[in-house]
C-alpha positions as CSV (number, residue, x, y, z in Angstrom):
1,X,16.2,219.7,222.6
2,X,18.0,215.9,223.1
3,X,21.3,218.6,223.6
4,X,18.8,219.7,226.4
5,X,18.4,217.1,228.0
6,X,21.2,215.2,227.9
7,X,22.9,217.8,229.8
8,X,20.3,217.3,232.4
9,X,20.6,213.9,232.6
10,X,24.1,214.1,233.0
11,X,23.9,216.1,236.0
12,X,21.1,214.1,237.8
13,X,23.1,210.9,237.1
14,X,26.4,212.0,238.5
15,X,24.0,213.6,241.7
16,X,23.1,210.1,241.8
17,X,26.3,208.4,242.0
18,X,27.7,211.2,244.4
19,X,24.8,211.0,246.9
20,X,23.7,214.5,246.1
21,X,20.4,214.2,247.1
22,X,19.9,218.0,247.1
23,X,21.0,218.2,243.2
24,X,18.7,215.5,242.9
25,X,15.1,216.9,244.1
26,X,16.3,219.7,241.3
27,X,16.0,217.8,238.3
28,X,13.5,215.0,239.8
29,X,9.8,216.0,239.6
30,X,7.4,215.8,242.6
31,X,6.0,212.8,241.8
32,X,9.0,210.7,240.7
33,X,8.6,207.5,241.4
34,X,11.3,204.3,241.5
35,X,9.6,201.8,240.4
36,X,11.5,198.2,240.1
37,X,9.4,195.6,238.1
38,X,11.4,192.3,239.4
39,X,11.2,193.3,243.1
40,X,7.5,194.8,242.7
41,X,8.9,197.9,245.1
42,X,7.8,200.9,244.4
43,X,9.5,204.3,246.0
44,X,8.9,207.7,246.2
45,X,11.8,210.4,245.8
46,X,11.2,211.4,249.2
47,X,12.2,208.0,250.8
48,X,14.9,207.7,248.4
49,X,16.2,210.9,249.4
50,X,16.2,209.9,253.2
51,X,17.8,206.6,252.2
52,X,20.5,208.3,250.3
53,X,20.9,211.0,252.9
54,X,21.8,208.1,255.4
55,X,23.7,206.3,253.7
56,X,26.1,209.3,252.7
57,X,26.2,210.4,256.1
58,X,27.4,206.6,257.3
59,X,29.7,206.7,254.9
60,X,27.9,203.6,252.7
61,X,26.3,205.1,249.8
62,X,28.4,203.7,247.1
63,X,25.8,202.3,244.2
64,X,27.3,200.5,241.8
65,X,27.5,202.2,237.9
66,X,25.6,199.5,235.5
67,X,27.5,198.2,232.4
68,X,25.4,199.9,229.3
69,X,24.9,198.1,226.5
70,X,22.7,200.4,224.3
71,X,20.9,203.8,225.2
72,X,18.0,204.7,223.3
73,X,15.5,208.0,223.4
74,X,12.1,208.6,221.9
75,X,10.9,211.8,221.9
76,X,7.1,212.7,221.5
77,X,6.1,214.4,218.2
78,X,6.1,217.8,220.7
79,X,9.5,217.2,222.0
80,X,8.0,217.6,225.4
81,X,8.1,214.0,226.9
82,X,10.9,211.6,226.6
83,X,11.7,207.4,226.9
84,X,15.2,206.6,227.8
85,X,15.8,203.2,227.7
86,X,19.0,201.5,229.0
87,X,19.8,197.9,228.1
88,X,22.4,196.8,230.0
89,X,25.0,194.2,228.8
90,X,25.3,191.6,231.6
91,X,21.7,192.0,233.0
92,X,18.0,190.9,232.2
93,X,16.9,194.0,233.2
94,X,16.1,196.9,231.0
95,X,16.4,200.9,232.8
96,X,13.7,203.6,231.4
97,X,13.3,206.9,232.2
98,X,10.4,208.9,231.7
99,X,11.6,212.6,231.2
100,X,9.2,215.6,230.8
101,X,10.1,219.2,229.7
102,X,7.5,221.9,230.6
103,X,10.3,224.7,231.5
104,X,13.2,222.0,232.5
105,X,13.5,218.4,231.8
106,X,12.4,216.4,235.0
107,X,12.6,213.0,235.8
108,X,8.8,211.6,236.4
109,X,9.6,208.0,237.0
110,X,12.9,205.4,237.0
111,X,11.4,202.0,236.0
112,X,13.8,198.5,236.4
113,X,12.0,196.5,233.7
114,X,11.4,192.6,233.0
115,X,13.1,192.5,229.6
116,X,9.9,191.9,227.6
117,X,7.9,194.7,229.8
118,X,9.4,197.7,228.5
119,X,7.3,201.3,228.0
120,X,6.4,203.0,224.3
121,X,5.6,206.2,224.1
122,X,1.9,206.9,222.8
């Protein structure tokens, strides 16, 4: 199952980095959510995609690829829900996932923690 989904993360990640907002909406549920702690913003994966749709098509979608310091997953006792979290080395700012599996894995949510704020699974 982690096989699984790694191999989905790895393709939403590099749809990410490459602007492929198309890719994206695949593997990103219909209620994913960005949710950045620090900033208190909150965006849907709609606005994000016209965002990143923009940008690509001006030429200035070129996001920046964090420096990871440790990557972590939890898995429910089903193997049905996952936690990814990302601490990054140069940064007080922890990245989790939240990653579902019904059929597929999806993406339900991107959160930018505070470092002491960070999501367990129940």
């Amino acid at each position: 199952m982690d096989r699984q989904l790694e191999q989905t993360r790895d393709i939403w990640v590099n749809a990410f980095f490459t602007g492929n907002y198309d890719v994206l909406a695949n593997y990103e549920d219909a209620s994913f959510k960005v949710i950045n702690e620090k900033e208190g913003i909150t965006e849907s994966n709609l606005t994000r995609y016209e965002k990143i749709a923009h940008a690509v098509k001006n030429g200035v979608w070129k996001p920046q690829k964090p420096n990871i310091k440790s990557e972590e997953f939890e898995f429910d006792r089903e193997l049905t829900r996952c936690i990814v979290t990302l601490e990054l080395e140069d940064e007080e700012t922890i990245i989790q996932e939240l990653w579902i599996c019904q059929e597929d894995w999806k993406i339900t949510e991107l959160r930018f923690c505070k470092v002491n704020n960070k999501i367990k699974m129940d």
